[in-house]
PAGU-689370 format. One line per field, with one value per residue (C-alpha): x, y, z; residue in one letter; residue number from 1. Coordinates in nm, 3 decimals, decimal comma, always signed. Layout:
% PAGU-689370
x [X; ...]
y [Y; ...]
z [Z; ...]
code [A; ...]
pos [NUM; ...]
END
This chain:
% PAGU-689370
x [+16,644; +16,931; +17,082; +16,752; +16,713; +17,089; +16,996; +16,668; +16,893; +17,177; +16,956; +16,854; +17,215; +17,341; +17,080; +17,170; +17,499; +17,487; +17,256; +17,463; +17,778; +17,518; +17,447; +17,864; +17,979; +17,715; +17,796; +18,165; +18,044; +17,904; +18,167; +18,365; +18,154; +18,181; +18,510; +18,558; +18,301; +18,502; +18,818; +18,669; +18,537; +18,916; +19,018; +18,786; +18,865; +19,201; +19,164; +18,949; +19,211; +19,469; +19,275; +19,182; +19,540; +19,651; +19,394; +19,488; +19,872; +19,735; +19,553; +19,816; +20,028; +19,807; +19,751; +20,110; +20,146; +19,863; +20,010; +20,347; +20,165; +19,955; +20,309; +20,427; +20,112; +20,212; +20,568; +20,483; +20,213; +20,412; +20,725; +20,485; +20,352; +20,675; +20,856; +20,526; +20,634; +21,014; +20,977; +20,734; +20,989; +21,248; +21,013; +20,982; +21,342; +21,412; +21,168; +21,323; +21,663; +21,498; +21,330; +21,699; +21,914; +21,681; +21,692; +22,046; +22,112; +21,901; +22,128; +21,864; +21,634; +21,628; +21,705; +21,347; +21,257; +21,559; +21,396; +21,060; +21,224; +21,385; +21,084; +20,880; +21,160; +21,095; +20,744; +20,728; +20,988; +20,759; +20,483; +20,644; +20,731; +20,367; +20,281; +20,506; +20,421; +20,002; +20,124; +20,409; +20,186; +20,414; +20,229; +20,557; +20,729; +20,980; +21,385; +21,594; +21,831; +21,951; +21,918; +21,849; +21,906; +21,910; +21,705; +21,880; +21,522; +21,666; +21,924; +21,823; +21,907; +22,202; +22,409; +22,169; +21,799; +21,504; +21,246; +20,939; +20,605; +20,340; +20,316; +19,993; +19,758; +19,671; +19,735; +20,094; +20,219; +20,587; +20,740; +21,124; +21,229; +21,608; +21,842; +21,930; +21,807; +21,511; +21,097; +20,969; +20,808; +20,795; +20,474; +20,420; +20,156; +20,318; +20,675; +20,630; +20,581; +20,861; +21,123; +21,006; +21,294; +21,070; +20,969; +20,952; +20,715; +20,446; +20,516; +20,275; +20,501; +20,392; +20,554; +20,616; +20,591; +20,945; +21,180; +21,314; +21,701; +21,881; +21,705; +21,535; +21,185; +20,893; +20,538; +20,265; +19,859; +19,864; +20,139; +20,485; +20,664; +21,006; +21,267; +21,217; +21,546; +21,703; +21,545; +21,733; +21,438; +21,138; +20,939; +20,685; +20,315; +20,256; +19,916; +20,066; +19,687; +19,576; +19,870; +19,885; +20,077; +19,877; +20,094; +20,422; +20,624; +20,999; +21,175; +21,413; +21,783; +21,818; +21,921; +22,282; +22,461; +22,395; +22,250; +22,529; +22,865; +22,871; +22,577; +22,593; +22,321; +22,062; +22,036; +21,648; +21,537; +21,257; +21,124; +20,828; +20,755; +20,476; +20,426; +20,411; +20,614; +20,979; +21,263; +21,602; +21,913; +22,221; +22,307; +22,594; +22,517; +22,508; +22,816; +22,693; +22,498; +22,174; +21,857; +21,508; +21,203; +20,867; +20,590; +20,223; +20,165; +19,801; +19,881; +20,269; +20,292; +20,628; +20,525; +20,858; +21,227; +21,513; +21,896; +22,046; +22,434; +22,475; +22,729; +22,684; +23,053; +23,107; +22,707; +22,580; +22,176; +21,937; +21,575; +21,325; +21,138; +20,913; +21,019; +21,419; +21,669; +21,897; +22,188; +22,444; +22,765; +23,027; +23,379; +23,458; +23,554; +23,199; +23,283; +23,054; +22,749; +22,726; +22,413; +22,613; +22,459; +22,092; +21,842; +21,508; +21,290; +21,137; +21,392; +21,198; +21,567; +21,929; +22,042; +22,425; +22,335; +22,222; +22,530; +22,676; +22,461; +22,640; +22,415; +22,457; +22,669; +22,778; +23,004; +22,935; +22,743; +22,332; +22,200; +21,931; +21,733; +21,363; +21,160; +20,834; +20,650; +20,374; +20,586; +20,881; +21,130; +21,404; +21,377; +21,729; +21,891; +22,299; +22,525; +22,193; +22,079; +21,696; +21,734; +21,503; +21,659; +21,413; +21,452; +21,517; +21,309; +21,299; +21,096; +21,192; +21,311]
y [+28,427; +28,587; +28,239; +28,094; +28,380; +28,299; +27,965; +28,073; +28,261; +28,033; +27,752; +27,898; +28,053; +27,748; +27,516; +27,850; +27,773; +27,367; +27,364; +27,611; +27,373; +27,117; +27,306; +27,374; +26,997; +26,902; +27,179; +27,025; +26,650; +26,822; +26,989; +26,687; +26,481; +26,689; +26,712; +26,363; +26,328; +26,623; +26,399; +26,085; +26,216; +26,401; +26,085; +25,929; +26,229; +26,165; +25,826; +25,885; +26,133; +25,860; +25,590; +25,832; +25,899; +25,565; +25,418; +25,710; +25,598; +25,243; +25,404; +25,556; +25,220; +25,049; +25,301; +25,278; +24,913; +24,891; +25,168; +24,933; +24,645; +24,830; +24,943; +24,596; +24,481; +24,749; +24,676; +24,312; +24,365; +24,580; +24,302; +24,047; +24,246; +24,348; +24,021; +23,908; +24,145; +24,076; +23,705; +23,743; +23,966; +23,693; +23,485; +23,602; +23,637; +23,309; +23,234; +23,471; +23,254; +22,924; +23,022; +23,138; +22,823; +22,633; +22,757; +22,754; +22,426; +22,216; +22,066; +21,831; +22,105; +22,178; +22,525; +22,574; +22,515; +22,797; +23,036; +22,978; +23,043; +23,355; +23,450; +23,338; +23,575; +23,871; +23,879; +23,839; +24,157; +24,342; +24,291; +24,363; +24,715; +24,740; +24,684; +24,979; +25,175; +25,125; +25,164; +25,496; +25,657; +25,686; +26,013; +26,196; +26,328; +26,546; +26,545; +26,768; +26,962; +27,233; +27,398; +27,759; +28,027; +27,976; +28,185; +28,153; +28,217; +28,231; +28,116; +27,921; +27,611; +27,333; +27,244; +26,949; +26,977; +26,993; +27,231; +27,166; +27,239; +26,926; +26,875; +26,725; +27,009; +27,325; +27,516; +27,734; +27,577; +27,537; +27,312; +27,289; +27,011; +27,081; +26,862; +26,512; +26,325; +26,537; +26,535; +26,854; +27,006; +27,380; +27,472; +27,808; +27,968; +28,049; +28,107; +28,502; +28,414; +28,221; +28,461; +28,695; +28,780; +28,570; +28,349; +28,070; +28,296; +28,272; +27,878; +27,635; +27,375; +26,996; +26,694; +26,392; +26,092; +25,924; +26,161; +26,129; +25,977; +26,156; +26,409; +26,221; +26,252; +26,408; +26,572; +26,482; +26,505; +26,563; +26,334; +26,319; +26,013; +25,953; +25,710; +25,643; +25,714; +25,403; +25,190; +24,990; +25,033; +25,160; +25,380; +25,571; +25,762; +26,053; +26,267; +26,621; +26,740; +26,490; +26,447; +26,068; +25,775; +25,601; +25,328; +25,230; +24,939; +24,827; +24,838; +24,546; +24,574; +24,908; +25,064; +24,931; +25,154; +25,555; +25,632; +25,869; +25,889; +26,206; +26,238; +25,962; +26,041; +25,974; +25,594; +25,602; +25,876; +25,937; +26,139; +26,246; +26,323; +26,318; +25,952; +25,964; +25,832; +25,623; +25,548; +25,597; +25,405; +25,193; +24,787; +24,647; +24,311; +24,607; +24,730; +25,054; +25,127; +25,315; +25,111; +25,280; +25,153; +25,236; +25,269; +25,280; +25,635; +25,491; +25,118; +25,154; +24,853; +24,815; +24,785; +24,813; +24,788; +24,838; +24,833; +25,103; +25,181; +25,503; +25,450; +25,626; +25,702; +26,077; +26,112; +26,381; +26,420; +26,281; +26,326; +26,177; +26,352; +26,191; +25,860; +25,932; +25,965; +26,238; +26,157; +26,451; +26,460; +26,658; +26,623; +26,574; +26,902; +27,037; +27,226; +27,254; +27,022; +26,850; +26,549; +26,277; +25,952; +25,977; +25,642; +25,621; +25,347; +25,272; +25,307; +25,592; +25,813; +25,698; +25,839; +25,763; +26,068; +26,329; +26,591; +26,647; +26,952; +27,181; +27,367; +27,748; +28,012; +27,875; +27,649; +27,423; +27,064; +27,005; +26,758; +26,740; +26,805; +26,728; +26,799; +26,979; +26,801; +27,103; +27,376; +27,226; +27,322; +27,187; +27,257; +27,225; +27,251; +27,348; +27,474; +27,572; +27,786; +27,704; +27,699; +27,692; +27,604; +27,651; +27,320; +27,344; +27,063; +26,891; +26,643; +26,290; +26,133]
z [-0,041; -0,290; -0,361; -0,449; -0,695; -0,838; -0,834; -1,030; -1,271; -1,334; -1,436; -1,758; -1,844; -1,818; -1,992; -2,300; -2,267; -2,306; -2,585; -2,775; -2,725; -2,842; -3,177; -3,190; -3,135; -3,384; -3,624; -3,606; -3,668; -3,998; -4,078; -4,037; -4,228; -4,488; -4,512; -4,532; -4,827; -5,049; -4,965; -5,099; -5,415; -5,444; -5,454; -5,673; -5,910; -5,887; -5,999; -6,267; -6,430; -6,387; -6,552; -6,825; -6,878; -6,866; -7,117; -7,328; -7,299; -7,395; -7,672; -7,842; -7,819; -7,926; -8,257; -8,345; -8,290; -8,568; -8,815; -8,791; -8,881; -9,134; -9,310; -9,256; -9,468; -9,763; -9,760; -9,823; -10,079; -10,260; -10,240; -10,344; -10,602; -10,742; -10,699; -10,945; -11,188; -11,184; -11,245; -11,528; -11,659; -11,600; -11,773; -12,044; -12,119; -12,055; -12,280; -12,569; -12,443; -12,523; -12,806; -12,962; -12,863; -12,963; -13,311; -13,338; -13,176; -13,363; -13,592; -13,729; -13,825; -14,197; -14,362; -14,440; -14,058; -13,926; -14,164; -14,015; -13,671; -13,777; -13,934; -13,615; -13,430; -13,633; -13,602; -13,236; -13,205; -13,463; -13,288; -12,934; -13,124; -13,197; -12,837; -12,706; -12,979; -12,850; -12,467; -12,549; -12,794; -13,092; -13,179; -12,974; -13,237; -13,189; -13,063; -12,915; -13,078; -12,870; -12,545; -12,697; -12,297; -11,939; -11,643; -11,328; -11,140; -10,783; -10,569; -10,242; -10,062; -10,052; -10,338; -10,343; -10,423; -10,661; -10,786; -11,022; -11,119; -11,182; -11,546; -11,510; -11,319; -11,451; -11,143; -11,121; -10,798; -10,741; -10,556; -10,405; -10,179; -10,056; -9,975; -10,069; -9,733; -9,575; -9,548; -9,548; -9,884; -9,971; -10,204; -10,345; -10,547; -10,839; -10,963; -10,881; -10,518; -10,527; -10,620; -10,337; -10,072; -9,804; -10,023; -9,736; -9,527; -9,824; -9,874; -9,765; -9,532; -9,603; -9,353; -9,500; -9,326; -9,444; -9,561; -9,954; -10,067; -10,325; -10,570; -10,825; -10,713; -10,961; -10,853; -11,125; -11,106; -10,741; -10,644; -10,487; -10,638; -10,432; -10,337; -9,963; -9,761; -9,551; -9,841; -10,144; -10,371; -10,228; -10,478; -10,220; -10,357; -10,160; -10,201; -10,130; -10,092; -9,825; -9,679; -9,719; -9,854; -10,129; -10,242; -10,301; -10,485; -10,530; -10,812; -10,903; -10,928; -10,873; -10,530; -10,519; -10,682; -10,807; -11,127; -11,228; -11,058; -11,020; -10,805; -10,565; -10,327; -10,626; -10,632; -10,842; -11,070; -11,138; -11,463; -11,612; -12,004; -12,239; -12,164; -11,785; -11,510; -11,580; -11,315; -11,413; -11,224; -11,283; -11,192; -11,164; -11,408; -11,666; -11,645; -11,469; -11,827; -11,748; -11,689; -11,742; -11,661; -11,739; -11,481; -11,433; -11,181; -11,125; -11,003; -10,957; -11,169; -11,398; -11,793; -11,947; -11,877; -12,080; -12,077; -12,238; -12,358; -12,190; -11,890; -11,580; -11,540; -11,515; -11,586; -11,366; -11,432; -11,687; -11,825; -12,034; -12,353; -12,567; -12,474; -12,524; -12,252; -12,257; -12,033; -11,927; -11,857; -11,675; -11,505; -11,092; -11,051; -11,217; -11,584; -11,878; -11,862; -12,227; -12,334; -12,484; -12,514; -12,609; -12,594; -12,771; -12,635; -12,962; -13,204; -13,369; -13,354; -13,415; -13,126; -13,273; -13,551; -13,270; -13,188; -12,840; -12,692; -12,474; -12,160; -12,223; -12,023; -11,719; -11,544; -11,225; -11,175; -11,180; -10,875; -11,101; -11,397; -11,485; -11,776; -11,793; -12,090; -12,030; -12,046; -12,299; -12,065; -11,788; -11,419; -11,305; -10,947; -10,983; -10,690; -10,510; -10,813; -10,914; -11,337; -11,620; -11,941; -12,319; -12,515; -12,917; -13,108; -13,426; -13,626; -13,561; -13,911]
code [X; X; X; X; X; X; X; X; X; X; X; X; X; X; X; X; X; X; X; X; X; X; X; X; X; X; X; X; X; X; X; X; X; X; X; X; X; X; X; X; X; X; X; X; X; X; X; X; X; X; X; X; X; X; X; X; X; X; X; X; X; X; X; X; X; X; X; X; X; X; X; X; X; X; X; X; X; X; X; X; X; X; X; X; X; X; X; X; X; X; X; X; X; X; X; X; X; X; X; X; X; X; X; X; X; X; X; X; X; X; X; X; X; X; X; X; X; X; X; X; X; X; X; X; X; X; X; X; X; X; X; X; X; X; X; X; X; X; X; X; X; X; X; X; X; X; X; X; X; X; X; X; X; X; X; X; X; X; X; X; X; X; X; X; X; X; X; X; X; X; X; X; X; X; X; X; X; X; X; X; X; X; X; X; X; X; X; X; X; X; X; X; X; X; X; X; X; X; X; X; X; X; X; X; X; X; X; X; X; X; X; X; X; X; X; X; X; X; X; X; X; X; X; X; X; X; X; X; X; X; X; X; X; X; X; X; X; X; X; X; X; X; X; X; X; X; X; X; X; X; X; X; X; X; X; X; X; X; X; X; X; X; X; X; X; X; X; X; X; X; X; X; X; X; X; X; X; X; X; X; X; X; X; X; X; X; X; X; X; X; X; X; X; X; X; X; X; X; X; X; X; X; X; X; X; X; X; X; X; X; X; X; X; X; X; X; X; X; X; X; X; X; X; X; X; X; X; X; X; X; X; X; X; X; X; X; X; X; X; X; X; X; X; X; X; X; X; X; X; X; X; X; X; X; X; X; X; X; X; X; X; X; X; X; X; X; X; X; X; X; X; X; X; X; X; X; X; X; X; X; X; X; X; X; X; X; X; X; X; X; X; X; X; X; X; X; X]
pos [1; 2; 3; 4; 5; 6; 7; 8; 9; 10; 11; 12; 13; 14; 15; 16; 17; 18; 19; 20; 21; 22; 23; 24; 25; 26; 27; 28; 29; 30; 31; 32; 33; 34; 35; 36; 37; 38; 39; 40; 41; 42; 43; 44; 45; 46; 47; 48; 49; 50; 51; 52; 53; 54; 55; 56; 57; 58; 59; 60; 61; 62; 63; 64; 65; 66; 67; 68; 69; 70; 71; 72; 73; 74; 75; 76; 77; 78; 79; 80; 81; 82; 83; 84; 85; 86; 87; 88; 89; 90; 91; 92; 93; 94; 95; 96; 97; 98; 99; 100; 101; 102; 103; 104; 105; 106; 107; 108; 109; 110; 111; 112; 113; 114; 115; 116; 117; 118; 119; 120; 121; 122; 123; 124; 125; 126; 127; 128; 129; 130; 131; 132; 133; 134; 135; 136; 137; 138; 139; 140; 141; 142; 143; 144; 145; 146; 147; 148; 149; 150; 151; 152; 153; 154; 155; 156; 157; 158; 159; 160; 161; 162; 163; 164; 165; 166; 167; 168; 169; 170; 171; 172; 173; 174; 175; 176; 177; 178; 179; 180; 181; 182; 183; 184; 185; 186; 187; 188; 189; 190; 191; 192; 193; 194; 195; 196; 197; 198; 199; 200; 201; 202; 203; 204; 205; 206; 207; 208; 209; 210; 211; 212; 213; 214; 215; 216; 217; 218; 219; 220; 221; 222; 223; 224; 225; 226; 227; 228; 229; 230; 231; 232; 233; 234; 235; 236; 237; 238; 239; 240; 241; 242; 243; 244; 245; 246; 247; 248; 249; 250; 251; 252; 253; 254; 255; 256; 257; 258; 259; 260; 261; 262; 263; 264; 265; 266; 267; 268; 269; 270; 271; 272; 273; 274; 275; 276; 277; 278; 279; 280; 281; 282; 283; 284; 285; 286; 287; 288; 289; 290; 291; 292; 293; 294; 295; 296; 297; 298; 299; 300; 301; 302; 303; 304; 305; 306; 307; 308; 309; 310; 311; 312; 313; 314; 315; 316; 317; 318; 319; 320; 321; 322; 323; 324; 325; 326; 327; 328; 329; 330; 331; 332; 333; 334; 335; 336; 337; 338; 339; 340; 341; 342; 343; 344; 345; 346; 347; 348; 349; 350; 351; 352; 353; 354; 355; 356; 357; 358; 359; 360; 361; 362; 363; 364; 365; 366; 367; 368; 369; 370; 371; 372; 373; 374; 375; 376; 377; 378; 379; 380; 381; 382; 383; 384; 385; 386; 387; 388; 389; 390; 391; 392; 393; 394; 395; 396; 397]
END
C-alpha cells in the first residue's frame, strides 16, 4: 500500500523534473543559436569596416594619382605656353637680324634705297617705343634721388627672408615669409600687430603647397607670386585667400645662375611698381648683365624683355620704380649698400647722369628689397632686421 502511494507520488516529480530539463536543453539550443547569429553578423561587421577602409585607401590613391596628373597637365601647358612666347620672341629678333644684314649687305642697293631702310628702321623702333609707352603707361614720372631715413621696424627671423605689404589692396596686412627655401606664410593684421613681442601668436599661418627658392617673391591684389623651389624657372600663382594655386608659367633663360652674386639663393626676382609685375635675373649669354622681364599678373604671359648693362657681380638686391631698375651693390664681407647702375625701360632717364645713392646709417647686406609703389617706400630684409627705407623723388627730365 505505501509503495503504491510513492509510486503515486514519484510519477509527477519526475514528469516536473523532465519537462523542466526540457525547457533548460531548449533554453540552451536558443541560447546557442543566438550566439552563433551575433558571431556571424561580428563578422559581417568586421568585413564591412575592412572593405570601407580599403576602398577608402583606394580612394585616396586614386586622388593623388589624379592631382599628379592634373600638375603634370599645368606644368606642360604652362611649358607649351611659354615655349610659344619665347620663340615669338626669337622671332622677332631674327627678324630685326634679317631686316639689318640685309640692309647692309646689299651692295647693289642704291643710296636712296639704304636711306629708305634706315628710315624703315627708325620708324619701326619709334613705333615699338610707342607700343611700350601705351602698355608701361608713360604717365610715371618721377626718379629717385635719394633714400632720405631708415626704420628698423623689428628684428625676427634668418639672415634670409622677406617682408611686404600688397601694393594693390587697401587692407594693412603684412606679410613675412622667412627663409630662403621654406612654405609656410606668416600674415598679420597690420604693421602694429606685427611688432608685438608674440607677434607669431597673432599671425594667421598659411601652408603652401610647394615651398618658395630664394627671396625674390612679391604679394600683389591677393596673390603670392614665387619661384618654386627644386625648379629652374618655374614662376608659381598662389591665391593666399583660398589657399590655391592659380597658375603658373616658366620663364626663359633664367634659373641657371643668381641674379646678384651676392645673394645666391635668389635665382628669379620678382618686383612690383606702378606698372605691375616684372622678374628680375641674370644669364649667362649676357655676360651675367641683369635681364628684366615684364609680365602679365592676370595671364602670366611675358610682354617684354630686355637686356640691361648692369652686371650682377657684387650686386646684392634690386627693385623696380616707375619702370627703372635700381640695382644695389655691396662688398662679400657686407659694408655700405650703394644703387649704382640704374636702367630705364623706356629711355625716359639717362640713367648714366643719376649719382651713386648711398642707404643711410648702417652697415651689413639686404637678402632683399622690394618697393611699395602705394606707400613710396622700400621693404627691406638685412641680417634678419625687417626695414623700411622713405624714397626721395624727382621729375624725370
Amino acid at each position: 500500500m505505501i509503495v503504491l502511494q510513492l509510486q503515486f507520488l514519484l510519477v509527477p516529480f519526475l514528469t516536473n523534473i523532465m519537462g523542466a530539463a526540457q525547457y533548460m536543453m531548449q533554453d540552451a539550443a536558443l541560447m546557442n543559436y543566438i550566439d552563433r547569429r551575433f558571431l556571424s553578423l561580428e563578422k559581417r561587421l568586421e568585413k564591412c569596416n575592412q572593405d570601407i577602409l580599403d576602398y577608402v585607401e583606394e580612394f585616396r590613391d586614386f586622388s593623388k594619382m589624379v592631382l599628379s596628373r592634373l600638375a603634370g597637365l599645368n606644368y606642360y601647358k604652362a611649358e607649351v605656353k611659354s615655349e610659344v612666347a619665347n620663340l615669338l620672341t626669337r622671332i622677332e629678333r631674327a627678324q630685326r637680324d634679317i631686316d639689318y644684314f640685309g640692309s647692309v649687305t646689299d651692295s647693289n642697293t642704291c643710296i636712296e634705297v639704304h636711306e629708305d631702310l634706315v628710315k624703315q628702321q627708325l620708324f619701326e623702333q619709334a613705333e615699338e617705343k610707342k607700343k611700350l609707352k601705351l602698355m608701361l603707361n608713360a604717365s610715371c614720372d618721377h626718379v629717385l634721388a635719394g633714400i632720405k631715413s631708415l626704420k628698423i621696424v623689428k628684428k625676427t627671423g634668418d639672415t634670409h627672408g622677406s617682408w611686404m605689404k600688397d601694393p594693390g589692396k587697401k587692407h594693412a596686412k603684412i606679410y613675412l615669409l622667412n627663409g630662403s627655401v621654406n612654405n609656410i606664410i606668416l600674415e598679420f593684421a597690420n604693421i602694429m600687430t606685427f611688432m608685438e613681442s608674440n607677434h607669431t601668436l597673432k599671425a594667421r599661418r598659411v601652408t603652401l603647397p610647394f615651398p618658395w627658392e630664394g627671396t625674390g617673391h612679391v604679394i600683389y591684389q591677393g596673390f603670392l607670386f614665387y619661384h618654386r623651389y627644386g625648379s629652374l624657372n618655374e614662376i608659381i600663382k598662389f591665391n593666399i585667400q583660398k589657399r590655391n594655386t592659380t597658375d603658373l608659367m616658366l620663364l626663359p633663360g633664367a634659373g641657371r645662375i643668381p641674379a646678384y652674386q651676392l645673394s645666391p639663393s635668389t635665382k628669379i626676382d620678382l618686383a612690383i611698381d606702378e606698372q605691375g609685375l616684372w622678374a628680375i635675373h641674370a644669364e649667362p649669354e649676357t655676360g651675367g648683365n641683369i635681364v628684366i622681364t615684364k609680365i602679365n599678373h592676370i595671364t602670366m604671359a611675358i610682354e617684354h624683355t630686355w637686356d640691361t648693362s648692369c652686371n650682377s657681380k657684387d650686386a646684392e638686391a634690386a627693385f623696380m620704380a616707375c619702370n627703372t631698375l635700381y640695382v644695389v651693390y655691396n662688398i662679400p664681407s657686407g659694408g655700405t649698400s650703394r644703387i649704382r647702375c640704374a636702367y630705364d625701360v623706356l629711355d625716359a632717364v639717362n640713367t648714366y647722369e643719376i649719382p651713386v645713392l648711398h642707404f643711410p646709417k648702417r652697415q651689413g647686406s639686404h637678402s632683399t628689397i622690394h618697393y611699395n609703389p602705394k606707400e613710396k617706400q622700400l621693404f627691406a630684409w638685412g641680417d634678419g632686421s625687417q626695414i623700411i627705407y622713405k624714397l626721395h623723388t624727382k621729375q624725370k627730365v
